[in-house]
Kinemage of the C-alpha trace (Angstrom):
@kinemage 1
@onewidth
@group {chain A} dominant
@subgroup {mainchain}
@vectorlist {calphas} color= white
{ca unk a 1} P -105.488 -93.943 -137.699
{ca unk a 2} L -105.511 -90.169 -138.740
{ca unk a 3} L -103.428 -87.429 -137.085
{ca unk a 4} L -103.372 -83.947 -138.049
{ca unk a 5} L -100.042 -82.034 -137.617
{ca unk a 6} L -100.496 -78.195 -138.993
{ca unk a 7} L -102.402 -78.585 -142.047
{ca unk a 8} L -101.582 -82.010 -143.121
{ca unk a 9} L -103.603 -85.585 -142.582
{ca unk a 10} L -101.575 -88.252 -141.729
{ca unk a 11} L -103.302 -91.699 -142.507
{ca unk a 12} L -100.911 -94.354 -140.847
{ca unk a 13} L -101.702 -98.264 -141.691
{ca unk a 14} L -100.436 -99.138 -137.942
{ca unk a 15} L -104.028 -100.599 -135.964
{ca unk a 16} L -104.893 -101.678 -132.618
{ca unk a 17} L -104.248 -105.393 -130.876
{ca unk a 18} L -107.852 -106.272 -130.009
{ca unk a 19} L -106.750 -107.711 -126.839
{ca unk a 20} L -105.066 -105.190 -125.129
{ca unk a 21} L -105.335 -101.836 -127.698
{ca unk a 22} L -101.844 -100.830 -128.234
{ca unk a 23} L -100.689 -100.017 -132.151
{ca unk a 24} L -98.543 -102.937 -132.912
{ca unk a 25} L -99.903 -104.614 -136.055
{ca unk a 26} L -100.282 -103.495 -139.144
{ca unk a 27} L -103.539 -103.048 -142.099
{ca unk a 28} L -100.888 -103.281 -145.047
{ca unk a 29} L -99.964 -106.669 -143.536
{ca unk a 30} L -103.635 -108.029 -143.509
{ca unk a 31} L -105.067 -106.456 -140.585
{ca unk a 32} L -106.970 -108.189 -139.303
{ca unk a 33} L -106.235 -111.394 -139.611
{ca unk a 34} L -102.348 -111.045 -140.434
{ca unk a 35} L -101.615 -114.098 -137.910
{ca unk a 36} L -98.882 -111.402 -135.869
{ca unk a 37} L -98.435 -111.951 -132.119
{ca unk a 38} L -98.563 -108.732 -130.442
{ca unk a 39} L -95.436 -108.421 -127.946
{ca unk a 40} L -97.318 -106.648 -125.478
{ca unk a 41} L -100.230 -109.345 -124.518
{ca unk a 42} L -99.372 -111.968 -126.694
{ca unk a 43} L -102.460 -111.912 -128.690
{ca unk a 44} L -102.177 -113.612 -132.246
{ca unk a 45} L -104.492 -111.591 -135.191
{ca unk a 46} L -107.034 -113.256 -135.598
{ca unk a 47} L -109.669 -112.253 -138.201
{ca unk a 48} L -112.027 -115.611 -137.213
{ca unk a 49} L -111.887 -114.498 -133.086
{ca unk a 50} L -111.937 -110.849 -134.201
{ca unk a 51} L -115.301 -111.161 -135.814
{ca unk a 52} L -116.461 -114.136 -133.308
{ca unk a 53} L -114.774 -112.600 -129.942
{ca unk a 54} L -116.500 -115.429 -127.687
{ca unk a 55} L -115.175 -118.039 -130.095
{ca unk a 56} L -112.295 -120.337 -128.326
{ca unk a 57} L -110.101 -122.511 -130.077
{ca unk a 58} L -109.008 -120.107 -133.094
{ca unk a 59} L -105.188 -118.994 -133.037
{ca unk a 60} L -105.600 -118.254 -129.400
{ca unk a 61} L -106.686 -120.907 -126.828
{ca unk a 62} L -108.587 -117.792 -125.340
{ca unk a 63} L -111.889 -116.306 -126.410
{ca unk a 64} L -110.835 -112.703 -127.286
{ca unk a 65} L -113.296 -111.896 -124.721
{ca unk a 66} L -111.702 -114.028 -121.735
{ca unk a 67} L -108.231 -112.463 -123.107
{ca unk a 68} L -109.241 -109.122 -122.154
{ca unk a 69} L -110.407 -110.187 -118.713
{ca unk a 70} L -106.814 -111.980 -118.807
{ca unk a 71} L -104.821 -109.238 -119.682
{ca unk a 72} L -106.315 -106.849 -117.394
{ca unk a 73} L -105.445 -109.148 -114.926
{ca unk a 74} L -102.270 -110.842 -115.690
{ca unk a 75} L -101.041 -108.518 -118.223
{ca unk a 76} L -101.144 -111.074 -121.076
{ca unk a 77} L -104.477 -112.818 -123.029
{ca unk a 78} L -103.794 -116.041 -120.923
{ca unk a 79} L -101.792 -117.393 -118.128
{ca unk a 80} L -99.485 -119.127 -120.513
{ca unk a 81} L -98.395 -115.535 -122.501
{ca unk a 82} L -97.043 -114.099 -119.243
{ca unk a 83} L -93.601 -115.147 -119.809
{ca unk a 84} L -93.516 -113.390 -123.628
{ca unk a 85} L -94.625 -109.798 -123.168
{ca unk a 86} L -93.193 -106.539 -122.297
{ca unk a 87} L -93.870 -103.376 -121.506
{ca unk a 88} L -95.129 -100.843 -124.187
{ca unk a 89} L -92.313 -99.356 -126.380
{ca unk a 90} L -92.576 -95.718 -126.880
{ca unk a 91} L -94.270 -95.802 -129.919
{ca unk a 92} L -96.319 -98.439 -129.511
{ca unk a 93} L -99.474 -96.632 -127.700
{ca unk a 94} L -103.020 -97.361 -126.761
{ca unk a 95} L -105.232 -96.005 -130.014
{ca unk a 96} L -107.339 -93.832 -128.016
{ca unk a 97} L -110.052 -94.385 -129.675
{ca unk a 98} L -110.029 -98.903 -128.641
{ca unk a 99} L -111.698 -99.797 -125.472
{ca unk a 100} L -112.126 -103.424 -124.501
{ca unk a 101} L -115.905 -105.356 -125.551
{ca unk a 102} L -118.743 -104.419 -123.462
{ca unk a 103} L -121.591 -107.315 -123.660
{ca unk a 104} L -123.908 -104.259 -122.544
{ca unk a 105} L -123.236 -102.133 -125.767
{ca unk a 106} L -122.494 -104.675 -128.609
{ca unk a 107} L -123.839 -108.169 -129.869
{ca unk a 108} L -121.813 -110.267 -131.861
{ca unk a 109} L -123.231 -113.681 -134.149
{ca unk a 110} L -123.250 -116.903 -132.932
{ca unk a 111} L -120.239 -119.081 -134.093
{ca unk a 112} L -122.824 -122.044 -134.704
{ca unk a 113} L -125.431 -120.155 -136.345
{ca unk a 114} L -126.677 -121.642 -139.736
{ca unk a 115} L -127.366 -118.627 -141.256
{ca unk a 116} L -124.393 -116.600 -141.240
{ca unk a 117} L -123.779 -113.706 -143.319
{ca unk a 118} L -120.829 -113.322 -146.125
{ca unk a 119} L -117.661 -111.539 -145.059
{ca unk a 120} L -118.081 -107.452 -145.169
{ca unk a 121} L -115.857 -106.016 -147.927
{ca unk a 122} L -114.252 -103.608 -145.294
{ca unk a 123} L -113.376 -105.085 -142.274
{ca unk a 124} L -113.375 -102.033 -140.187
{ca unk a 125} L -117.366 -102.788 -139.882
{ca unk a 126} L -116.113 -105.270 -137.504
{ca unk a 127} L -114.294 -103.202 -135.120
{ca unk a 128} L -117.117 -103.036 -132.059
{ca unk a 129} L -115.298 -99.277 -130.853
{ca unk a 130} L -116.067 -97.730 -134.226
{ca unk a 131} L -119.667 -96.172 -135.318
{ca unk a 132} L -119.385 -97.813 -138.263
{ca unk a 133} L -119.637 -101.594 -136.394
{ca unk a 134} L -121.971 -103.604 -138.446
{ca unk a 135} L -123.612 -105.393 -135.718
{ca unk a 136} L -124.896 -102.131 -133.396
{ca unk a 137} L -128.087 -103.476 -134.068
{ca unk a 138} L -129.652 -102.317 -130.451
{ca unk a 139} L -129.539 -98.870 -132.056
{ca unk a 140} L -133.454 -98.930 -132.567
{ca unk a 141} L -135.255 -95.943 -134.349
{ca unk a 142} L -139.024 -95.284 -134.177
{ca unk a 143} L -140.749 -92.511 -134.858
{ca unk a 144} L -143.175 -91.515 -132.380
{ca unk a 145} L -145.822 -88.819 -131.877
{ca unk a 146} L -143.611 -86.134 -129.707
{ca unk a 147} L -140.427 -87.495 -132.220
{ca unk a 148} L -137.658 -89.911 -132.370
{ca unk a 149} L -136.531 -92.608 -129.794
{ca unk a 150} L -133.668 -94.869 -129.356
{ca unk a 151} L -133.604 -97.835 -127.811
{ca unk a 152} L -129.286 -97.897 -126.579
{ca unk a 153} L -129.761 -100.466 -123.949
{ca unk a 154} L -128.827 -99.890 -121.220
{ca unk a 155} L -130.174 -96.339 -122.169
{ca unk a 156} L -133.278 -95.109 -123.373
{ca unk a 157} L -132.686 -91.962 -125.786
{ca unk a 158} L -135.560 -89.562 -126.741
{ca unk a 159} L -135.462 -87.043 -129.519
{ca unk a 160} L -138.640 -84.954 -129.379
{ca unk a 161} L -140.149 -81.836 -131.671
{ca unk a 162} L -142.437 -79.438 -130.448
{ca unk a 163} L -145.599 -78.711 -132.182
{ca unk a 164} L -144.472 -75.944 -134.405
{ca unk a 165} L -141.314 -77.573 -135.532
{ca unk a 166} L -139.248 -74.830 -134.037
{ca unk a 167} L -137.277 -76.878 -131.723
{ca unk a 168} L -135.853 -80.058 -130.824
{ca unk a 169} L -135.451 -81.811 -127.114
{ca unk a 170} L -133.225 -84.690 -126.201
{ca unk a 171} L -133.257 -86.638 -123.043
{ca unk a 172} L -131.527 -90.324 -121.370
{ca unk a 173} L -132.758 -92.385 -118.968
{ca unk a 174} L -131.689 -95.794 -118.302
{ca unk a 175} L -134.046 -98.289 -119.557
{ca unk a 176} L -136.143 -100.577 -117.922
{ca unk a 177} L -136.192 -103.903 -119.719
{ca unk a 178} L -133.083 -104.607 -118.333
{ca unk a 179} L -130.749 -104.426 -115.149
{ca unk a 180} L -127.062 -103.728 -115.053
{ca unk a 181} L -125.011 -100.499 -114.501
{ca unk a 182} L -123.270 -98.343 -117.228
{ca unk a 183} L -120.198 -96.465 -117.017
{ca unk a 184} L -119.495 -93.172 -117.249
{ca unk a 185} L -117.932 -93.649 -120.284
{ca unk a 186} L -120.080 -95.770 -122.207
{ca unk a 187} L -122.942 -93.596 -121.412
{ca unk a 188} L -121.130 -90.740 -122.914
{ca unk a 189} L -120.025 -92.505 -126.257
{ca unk a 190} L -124.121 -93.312 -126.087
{ca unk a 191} L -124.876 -89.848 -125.526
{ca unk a 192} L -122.328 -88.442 -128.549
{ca unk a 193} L -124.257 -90.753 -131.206
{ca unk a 194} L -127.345 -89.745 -129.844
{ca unk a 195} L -126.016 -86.043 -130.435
{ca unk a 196} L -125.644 -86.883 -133.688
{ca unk a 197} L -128.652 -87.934 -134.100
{ca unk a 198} L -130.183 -85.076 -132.952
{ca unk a 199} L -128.496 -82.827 -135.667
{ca unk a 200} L -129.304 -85.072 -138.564
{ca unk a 201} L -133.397 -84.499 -136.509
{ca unk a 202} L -132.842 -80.937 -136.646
{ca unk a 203} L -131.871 -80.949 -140.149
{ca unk a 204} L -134.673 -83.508 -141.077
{ca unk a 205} L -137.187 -80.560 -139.357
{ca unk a 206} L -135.684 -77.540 -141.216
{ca unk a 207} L -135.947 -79.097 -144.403
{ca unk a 208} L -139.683 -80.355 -143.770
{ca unk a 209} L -140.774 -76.878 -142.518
{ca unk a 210} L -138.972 -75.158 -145.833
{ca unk a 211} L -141.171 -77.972 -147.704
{ca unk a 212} L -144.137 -77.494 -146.028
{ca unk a 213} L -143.929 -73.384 -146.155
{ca unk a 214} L -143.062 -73.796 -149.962
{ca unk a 215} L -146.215 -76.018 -150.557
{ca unk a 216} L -148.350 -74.051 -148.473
{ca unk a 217} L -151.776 -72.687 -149.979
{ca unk a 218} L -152.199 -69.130 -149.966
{ca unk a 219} L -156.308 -68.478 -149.259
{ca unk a 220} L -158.173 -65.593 -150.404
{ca unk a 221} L -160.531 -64.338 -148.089
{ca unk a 222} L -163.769 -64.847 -149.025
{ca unk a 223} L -166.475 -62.258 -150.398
{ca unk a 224} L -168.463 -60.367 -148.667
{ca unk a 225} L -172.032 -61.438 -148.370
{ca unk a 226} L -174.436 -58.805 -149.763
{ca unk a 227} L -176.466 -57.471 -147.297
């Protein structure tokens, strides 16, 4: 987590329960996976249900999925934490950058699946309410004749150029392959990568029209034809 206060960075180790969101463990004490029970929801750190949120049976009883559903309702991960949390301290607040797992926005590997891939080095590429999640694989780019499009189910993202490479359009609409609504703020976190992605277009467009006016042949005009 980075603050700024005046012109100095803070970088503080403190990170986010995946459960319920508030800063109570710690990356200098193994992060995840450091096996601490947050005192808010009751929650143990999990790196295995961190990386496999549907998985039950890890430190917690709970899927870390079901223990979201559970704390929003009971205000623990299961029925059987109610009696060990508490309220928030002061300095234990929500990082405002966590929000709970949407299905609709990230996928996450099967816990059975044969094939599975090593641990990542940096396991911040498993947070799902980062950019930097290493399985936002329904980010799909394609370049197509009037530009770029994403496919950000449940929203179709469109990143056009005009003919003379002077400009750059962007659009959403909510795609069509499949049904379910979208919140107002999913759609904008959607919307703010696709923003991005427009500027890194924009970029991609100056550069290819400084290219292309660089390499351009400069024609004579041809002789007149004696009469």
């Amino acid at each position: 987590m980075i603050t700024v206060v005046g012109q100095t960075v803070l970088v503080s180790s403190r990170r986010p329960c995946p459960c319920c969101g508030h800063l109570v463990f710690d990356a200098d004490q193994g992060w995840p996976g450091s096996f601490s029970i947050c005192p808010i929801c009751f929650w143990e750190d999990d790196a295995i249900q961190f990386r496999w949120p549907a998985m039950a049976g890890g430190a917690n009883r709970t899927s870390l999925i079901d223990a979201q559903q559970y704390y929003q309702q009971l205000g623990a991960c299961d029925a059987g934490g109610v009696a060990h949390v508490r309220p928030a301290a002061a300095d234990e607040p929500l990082d405002p950058e966590w929000r709970p797992i949407d299905l609709a926005l990230e996928s996450f590997e099967d816990w059975g699946a044969p094939d599975q891939v090593p641990w990542p080095k940096d396991l911040m590429v498993l947070c799902w309410w980062l950019p930097e999640f290493w399985r936002r694989s329904d980010w799909h780019g394609q370049l197509n004749d009037g530009g770029w499009g994403w496919s950000v189910w449940p929203l179709t993202v469109d990143l056009s150029v005009d003919s003379s490479f002077s400009s750059v359009s962007f659009s959403a609409s909510r795609s069509r392959s499949r049904s379910a609504s979208v919140s107002r703020s999913r759609a904008v976190a959607v919307l703010s990568w696709s923003r991005s992605a427009r500027r890194i277009l924009s970029s991609a467009v100056a550069s290819s029209r400084s290219a292309a006016s660089d390499s351009a042949e400069v024609c004579e005009p041809a002789p007149a034809v004696p009469s």
